[in-house]
PDB file of N, CA, C and O in Angstrom:
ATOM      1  N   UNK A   1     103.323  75.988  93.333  1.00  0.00           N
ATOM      2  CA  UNK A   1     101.884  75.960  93.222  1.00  0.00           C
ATOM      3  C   UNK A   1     101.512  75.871  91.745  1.00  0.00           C
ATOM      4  O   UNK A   1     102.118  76.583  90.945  1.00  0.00           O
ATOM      5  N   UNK A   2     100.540  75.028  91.327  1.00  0.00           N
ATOM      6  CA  UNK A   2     100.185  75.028  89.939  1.00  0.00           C
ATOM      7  C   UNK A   2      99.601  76.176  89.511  1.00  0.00           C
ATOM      8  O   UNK A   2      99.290  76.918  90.442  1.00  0.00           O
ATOM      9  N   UNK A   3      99.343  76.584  88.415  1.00  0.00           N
ATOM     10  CA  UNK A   3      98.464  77.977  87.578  1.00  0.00           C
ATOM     11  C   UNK A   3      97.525  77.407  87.300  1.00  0.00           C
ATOM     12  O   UNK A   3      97.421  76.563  86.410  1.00  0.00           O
ATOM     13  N   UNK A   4      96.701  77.792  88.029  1.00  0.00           N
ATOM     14  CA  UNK A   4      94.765  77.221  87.535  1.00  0.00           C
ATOM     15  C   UNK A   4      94.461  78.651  87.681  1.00  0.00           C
ATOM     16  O   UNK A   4      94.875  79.511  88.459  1.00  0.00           O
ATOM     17  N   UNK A   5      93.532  78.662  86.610  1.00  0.00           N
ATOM     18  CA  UNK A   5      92.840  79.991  85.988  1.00  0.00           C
ATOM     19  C   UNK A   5      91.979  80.393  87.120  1.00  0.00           C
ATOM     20  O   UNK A   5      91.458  79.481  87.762  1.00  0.00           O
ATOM     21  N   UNK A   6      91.736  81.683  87.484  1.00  0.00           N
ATOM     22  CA  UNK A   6      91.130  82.681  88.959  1.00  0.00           C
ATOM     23  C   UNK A   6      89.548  82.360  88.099  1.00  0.00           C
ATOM     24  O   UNK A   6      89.244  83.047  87.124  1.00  0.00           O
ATOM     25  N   UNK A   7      89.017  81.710  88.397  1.00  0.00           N
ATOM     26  CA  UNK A   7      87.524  81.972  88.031  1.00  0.00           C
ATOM     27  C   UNK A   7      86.349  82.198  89.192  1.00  0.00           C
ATOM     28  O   UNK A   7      85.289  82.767  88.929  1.00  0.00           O
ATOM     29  N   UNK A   8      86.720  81.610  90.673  1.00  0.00           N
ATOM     30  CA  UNK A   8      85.997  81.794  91.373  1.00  0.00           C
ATOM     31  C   UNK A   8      86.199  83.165  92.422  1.00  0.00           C
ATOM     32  O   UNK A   8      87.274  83.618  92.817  1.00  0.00           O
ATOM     33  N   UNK A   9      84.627  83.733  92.778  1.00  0.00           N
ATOM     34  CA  UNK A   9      85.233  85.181  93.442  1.00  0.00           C
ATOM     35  C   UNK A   9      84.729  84.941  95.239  1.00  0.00           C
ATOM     36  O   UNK A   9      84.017  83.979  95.526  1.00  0.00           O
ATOM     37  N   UNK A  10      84.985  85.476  95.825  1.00  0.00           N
ATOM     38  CA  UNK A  10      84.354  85.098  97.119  1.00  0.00           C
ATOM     39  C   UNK A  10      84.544  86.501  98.111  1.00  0.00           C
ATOM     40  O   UNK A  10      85.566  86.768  98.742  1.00  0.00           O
ATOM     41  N   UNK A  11      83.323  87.294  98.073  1.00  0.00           N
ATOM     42  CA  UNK A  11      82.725  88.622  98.371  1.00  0.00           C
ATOM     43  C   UNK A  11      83.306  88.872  99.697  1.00  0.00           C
ATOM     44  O   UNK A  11      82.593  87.992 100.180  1.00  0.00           O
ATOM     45  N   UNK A  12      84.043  89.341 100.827  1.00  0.00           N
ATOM     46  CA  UNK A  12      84.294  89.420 102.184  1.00  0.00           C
ATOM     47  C   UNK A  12      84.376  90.727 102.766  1.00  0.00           C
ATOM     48  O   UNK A  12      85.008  91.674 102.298  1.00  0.00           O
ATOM     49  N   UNK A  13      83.621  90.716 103.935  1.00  0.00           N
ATOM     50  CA  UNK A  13      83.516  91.845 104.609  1.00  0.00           C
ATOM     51  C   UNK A  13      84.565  91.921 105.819  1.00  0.00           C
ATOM     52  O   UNK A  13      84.212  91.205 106.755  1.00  0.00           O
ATOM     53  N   UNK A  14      85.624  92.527 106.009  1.00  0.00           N
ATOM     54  CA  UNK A  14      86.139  93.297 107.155  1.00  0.00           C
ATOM     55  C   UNK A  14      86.577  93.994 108.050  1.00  0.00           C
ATOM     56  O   UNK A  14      86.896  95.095 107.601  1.00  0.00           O
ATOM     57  N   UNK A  15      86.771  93.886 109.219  1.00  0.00           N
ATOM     58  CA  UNK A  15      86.657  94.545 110.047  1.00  0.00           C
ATOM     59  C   UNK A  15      87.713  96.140 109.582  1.00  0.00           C
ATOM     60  O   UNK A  15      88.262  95.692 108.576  1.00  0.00           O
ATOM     61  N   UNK A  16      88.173  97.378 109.705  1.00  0.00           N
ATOM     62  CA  UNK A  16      88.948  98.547 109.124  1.00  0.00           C
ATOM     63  C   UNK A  16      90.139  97.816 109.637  1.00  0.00           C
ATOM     64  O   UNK A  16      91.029  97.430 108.880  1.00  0.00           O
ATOM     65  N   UNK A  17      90.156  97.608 111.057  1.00  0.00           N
ATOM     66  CA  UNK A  17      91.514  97.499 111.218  1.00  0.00           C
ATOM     67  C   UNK A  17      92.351  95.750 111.099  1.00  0.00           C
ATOM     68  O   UNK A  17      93.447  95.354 111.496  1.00  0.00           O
ATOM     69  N   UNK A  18      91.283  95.098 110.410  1.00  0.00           N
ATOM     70  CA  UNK A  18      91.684  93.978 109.460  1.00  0.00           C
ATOM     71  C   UNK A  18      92.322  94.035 108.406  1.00  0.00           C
ATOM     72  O   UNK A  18      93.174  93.231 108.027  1.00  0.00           O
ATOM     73  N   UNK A  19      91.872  95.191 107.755  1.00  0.00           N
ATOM     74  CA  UNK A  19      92.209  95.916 106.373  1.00  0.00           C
ATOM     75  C   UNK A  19      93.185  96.454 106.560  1.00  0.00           C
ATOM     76  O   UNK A  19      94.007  96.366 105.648  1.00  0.00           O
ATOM     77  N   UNK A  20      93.584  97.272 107.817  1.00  0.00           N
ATOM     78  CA  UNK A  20      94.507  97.657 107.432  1.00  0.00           C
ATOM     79  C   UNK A  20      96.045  97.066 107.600  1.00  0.00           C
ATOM     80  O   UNK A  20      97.062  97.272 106.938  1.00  0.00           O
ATOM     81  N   UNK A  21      95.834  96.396 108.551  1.00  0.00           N
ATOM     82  CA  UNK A  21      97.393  95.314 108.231  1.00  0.00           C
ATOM     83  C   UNK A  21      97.125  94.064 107.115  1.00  0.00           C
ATOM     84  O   UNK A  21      97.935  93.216 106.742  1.00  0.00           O
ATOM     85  N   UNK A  22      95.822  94.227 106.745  1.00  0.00           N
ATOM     86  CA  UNK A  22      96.377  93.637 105.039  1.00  0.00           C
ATOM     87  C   UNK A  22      96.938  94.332 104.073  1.00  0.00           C
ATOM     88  O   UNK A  22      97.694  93.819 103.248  1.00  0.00           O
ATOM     89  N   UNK A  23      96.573  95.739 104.089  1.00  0.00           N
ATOM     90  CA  UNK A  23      97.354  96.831 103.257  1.00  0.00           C
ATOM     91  C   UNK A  23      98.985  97.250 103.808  1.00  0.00           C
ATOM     92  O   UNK A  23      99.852  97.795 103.124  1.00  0.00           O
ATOM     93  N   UNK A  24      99.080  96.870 105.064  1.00  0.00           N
ATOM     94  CA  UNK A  24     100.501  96.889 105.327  1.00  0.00           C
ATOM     95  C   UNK A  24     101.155  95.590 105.140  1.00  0.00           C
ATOM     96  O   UNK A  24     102.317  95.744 104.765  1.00  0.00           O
ATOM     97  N   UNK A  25     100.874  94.590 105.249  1.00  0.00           N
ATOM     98  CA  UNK A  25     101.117  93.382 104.790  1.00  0.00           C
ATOM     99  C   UNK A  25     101.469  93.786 103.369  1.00  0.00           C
ATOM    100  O   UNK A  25     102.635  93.825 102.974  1.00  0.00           O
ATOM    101  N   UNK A  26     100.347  94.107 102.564  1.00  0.00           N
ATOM    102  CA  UNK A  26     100.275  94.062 100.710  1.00  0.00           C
ATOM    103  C   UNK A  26     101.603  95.500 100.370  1.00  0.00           C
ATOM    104  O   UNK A  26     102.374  95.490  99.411  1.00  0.00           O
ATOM    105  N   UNK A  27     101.554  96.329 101.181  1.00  0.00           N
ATOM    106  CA  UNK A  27     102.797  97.729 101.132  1.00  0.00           C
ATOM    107  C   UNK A  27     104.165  97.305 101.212  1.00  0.00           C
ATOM    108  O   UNK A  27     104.874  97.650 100.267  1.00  0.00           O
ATOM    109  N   UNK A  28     104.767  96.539 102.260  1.00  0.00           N
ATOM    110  CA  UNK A  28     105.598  95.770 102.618  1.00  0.00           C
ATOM    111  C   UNK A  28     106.162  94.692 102.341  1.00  0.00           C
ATOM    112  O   UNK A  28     107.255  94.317 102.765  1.00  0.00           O
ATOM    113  N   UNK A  29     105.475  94.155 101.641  1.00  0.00           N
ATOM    114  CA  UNK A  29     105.844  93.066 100.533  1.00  0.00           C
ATOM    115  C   UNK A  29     105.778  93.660  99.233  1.00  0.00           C
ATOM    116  O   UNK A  29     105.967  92.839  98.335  1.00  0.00           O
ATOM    117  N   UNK A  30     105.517  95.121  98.764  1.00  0.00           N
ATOM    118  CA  UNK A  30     105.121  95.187  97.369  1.00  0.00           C
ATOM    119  C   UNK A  30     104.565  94.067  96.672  1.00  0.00           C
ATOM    120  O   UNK A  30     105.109  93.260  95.919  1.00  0.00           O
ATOM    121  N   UNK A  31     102.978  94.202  97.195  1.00  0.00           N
ATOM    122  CA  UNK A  31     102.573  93.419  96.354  1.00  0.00           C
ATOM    123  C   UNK A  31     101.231  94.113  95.453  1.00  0.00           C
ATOM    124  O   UNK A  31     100.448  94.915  95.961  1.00  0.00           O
ATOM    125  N   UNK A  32     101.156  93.695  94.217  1.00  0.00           N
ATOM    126  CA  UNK A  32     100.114  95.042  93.214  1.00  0.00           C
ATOM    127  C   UNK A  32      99.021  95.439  93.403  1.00  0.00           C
ATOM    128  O   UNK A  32      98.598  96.488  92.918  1.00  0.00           O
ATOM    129  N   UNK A  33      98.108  94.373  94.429  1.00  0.00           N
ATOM    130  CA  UNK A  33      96.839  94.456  94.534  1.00  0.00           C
ATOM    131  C   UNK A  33      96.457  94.234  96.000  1.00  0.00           C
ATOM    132  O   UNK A  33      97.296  93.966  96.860  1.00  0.00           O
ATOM    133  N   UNK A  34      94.973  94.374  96.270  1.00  0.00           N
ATOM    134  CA  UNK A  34      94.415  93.824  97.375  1.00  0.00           C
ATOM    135  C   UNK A  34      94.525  92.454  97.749  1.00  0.00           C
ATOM    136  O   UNK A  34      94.966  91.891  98.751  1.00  0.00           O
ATOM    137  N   UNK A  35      93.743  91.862  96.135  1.00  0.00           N
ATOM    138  CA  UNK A  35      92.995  90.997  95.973  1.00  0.00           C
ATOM    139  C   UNK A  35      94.342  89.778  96.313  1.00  0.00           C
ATOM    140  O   UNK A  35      94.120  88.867  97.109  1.00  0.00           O
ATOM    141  N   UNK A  36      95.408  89.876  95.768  1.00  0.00           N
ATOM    142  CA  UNK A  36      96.679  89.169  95.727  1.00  0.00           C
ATOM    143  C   UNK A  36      97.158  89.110  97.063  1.00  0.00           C
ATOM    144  O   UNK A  36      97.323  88.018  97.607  1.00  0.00           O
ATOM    145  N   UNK A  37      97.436  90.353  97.736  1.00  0.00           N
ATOM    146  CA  UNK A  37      97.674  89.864  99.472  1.00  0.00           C
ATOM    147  C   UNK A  37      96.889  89.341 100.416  1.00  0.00           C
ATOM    148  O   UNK A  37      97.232  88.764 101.448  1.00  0.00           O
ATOM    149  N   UNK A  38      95.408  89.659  99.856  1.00  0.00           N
ATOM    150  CA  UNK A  38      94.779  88.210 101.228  1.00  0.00           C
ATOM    151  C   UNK A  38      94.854  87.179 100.265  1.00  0.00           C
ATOM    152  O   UNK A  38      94.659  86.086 100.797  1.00  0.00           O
ATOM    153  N   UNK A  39      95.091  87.104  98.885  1.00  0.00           N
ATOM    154  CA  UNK A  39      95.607  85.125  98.136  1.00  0.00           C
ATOM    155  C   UNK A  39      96.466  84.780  98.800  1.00  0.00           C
ATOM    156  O   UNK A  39      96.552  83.683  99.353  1.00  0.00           O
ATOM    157  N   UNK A  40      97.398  85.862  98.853  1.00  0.00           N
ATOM    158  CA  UNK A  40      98.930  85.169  99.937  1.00  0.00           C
ATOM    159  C   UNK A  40      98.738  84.815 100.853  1.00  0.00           C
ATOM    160  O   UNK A  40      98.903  83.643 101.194  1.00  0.00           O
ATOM    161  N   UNK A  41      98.155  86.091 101.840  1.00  0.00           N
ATOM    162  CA  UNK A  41      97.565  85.679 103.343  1.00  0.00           C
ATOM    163  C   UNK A  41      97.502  84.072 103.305  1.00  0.00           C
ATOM    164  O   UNK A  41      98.390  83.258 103.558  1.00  0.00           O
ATOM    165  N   UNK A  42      96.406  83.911 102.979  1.00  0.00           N
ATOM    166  CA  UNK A  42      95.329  82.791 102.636  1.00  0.00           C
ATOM    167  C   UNK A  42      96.498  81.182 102.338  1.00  0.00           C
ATOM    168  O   UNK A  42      96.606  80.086 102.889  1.00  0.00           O
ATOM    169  N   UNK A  43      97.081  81.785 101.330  1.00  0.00           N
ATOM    170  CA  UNK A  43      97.985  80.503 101.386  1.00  0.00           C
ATOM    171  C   UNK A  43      99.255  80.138 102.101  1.00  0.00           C
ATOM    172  O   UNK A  43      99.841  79.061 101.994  1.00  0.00           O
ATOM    173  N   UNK A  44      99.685  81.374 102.997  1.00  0.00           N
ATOM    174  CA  UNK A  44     100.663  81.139 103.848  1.00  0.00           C
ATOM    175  C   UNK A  44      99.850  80.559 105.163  1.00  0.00           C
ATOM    176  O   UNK A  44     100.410  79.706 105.851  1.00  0.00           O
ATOM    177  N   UNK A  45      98.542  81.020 105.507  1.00  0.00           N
ATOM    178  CA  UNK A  45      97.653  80.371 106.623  1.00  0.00           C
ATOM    179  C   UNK A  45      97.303  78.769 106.623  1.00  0.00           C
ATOM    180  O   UNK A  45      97.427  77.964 107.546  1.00  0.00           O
ATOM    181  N   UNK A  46      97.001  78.643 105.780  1.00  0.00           N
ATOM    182  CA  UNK A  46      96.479  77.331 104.963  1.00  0.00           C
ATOM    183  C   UNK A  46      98.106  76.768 105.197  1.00  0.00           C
ATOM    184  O   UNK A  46      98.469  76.622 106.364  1.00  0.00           O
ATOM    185  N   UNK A  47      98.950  76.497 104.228  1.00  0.00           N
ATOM    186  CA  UNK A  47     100.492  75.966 104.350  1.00  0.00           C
ATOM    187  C   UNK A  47     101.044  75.766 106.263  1.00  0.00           C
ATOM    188  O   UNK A  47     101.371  74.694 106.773  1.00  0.00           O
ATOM    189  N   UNK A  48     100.992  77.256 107.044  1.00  0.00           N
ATOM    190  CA  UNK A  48     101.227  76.941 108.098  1.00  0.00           C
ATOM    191  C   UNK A  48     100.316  75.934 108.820  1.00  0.00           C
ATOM    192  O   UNK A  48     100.910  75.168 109.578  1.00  0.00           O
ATOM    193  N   UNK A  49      99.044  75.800 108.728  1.00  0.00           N
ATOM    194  CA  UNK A  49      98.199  74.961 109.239  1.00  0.00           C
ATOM    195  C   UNK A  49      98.335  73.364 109.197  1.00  0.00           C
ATOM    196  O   UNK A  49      98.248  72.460 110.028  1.00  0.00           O
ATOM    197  N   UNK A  50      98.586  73.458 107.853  1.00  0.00           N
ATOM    198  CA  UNK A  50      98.835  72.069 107.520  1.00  0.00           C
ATOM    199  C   UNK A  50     100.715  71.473 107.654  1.00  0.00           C
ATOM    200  O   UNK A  50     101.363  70.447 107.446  1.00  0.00           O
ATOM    201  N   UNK A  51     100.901  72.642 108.047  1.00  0.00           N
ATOM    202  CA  UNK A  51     102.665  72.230 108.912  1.00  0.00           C
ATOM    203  C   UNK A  51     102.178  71.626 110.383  1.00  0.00           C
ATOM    204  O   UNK A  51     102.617  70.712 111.080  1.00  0.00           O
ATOM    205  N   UNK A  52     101.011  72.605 110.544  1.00  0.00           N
ATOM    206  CA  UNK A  52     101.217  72.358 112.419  1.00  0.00           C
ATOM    207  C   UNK A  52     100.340  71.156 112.412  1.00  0.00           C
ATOM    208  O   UNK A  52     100.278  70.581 113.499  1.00  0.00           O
ATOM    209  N   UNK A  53      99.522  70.549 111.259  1.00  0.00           N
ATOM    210  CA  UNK A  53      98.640  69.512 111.098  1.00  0.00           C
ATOM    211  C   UNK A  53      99.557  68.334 111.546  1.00  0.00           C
ATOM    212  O   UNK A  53      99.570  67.711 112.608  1.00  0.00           O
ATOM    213  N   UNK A  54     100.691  68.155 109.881  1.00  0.00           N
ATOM    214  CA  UNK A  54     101.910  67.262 110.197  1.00  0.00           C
ATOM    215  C   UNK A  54     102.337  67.532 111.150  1.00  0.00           C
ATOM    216  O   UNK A  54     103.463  67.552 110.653  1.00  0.00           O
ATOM    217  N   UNK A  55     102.576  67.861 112.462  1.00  0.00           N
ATOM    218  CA  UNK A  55     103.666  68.149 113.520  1.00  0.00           C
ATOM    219  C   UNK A  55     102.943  67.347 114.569  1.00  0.00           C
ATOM    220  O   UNK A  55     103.302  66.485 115.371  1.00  0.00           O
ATOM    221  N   UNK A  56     101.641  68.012 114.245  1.00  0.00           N
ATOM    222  CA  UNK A  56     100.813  67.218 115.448  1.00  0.00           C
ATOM    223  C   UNK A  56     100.289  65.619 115.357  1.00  0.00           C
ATOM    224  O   UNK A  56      99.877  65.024 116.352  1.00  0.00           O
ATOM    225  N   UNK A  57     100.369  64.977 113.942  1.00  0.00           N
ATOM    226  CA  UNK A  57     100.253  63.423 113.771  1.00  0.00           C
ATOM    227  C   UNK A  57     101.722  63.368 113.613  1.00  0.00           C
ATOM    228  O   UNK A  57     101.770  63.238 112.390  1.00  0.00           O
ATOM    229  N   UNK A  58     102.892  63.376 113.986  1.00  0.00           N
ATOM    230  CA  UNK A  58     104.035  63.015 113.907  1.00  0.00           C
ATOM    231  C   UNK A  58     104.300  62.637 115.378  1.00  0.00           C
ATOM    232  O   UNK A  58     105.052  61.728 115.729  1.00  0.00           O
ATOM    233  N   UNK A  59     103.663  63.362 116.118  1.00  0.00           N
ATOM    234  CA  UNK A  59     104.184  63.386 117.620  1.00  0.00           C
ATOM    235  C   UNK A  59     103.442  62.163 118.366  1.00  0.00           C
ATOM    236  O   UNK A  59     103.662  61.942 119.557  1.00  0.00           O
TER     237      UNK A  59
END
C-alpha cells in the first residue's frame, strides 16, 4: 500500500457490541490504536470485496 499522509477524518457511530469485537480484533492482533484497527478492518473488507468482485467477472 502506498504512504499518503492521514488528513481526512470520518466521525462514526457504533453499535457497543460492534466495538467490541473491534477492540478484540485491535487486542489480538496487537494493534496500538482504535483508529488503526477499523483502517485494517476497512482495508481487509475493501481487498476481500474486490477478490470476490474478480471471482465473480472471471466466472
Amino acid at each position: 500500500m502506498l504512504s499518503e499522509m492521514k488528513s481526512e477524518r470520518i466521525p462514526i457511530t457504533m453499535e457497543p457490541s460492534l466495538l467490541e469485537r473491534v477492540e478484540d480484533y485491535r487486542f489480538l492482533n496487537r494493534i496500538q490504536s482504535r483508529t488503526a484497527a477499523v483502517r485494517s478492518l476497512i482495508e481487509k473488507g475493501l481487498a476481500e470485496s474486490e477478490k470476490e468482485k474478480g471471482e465473480a467477472t472471471a466466472s
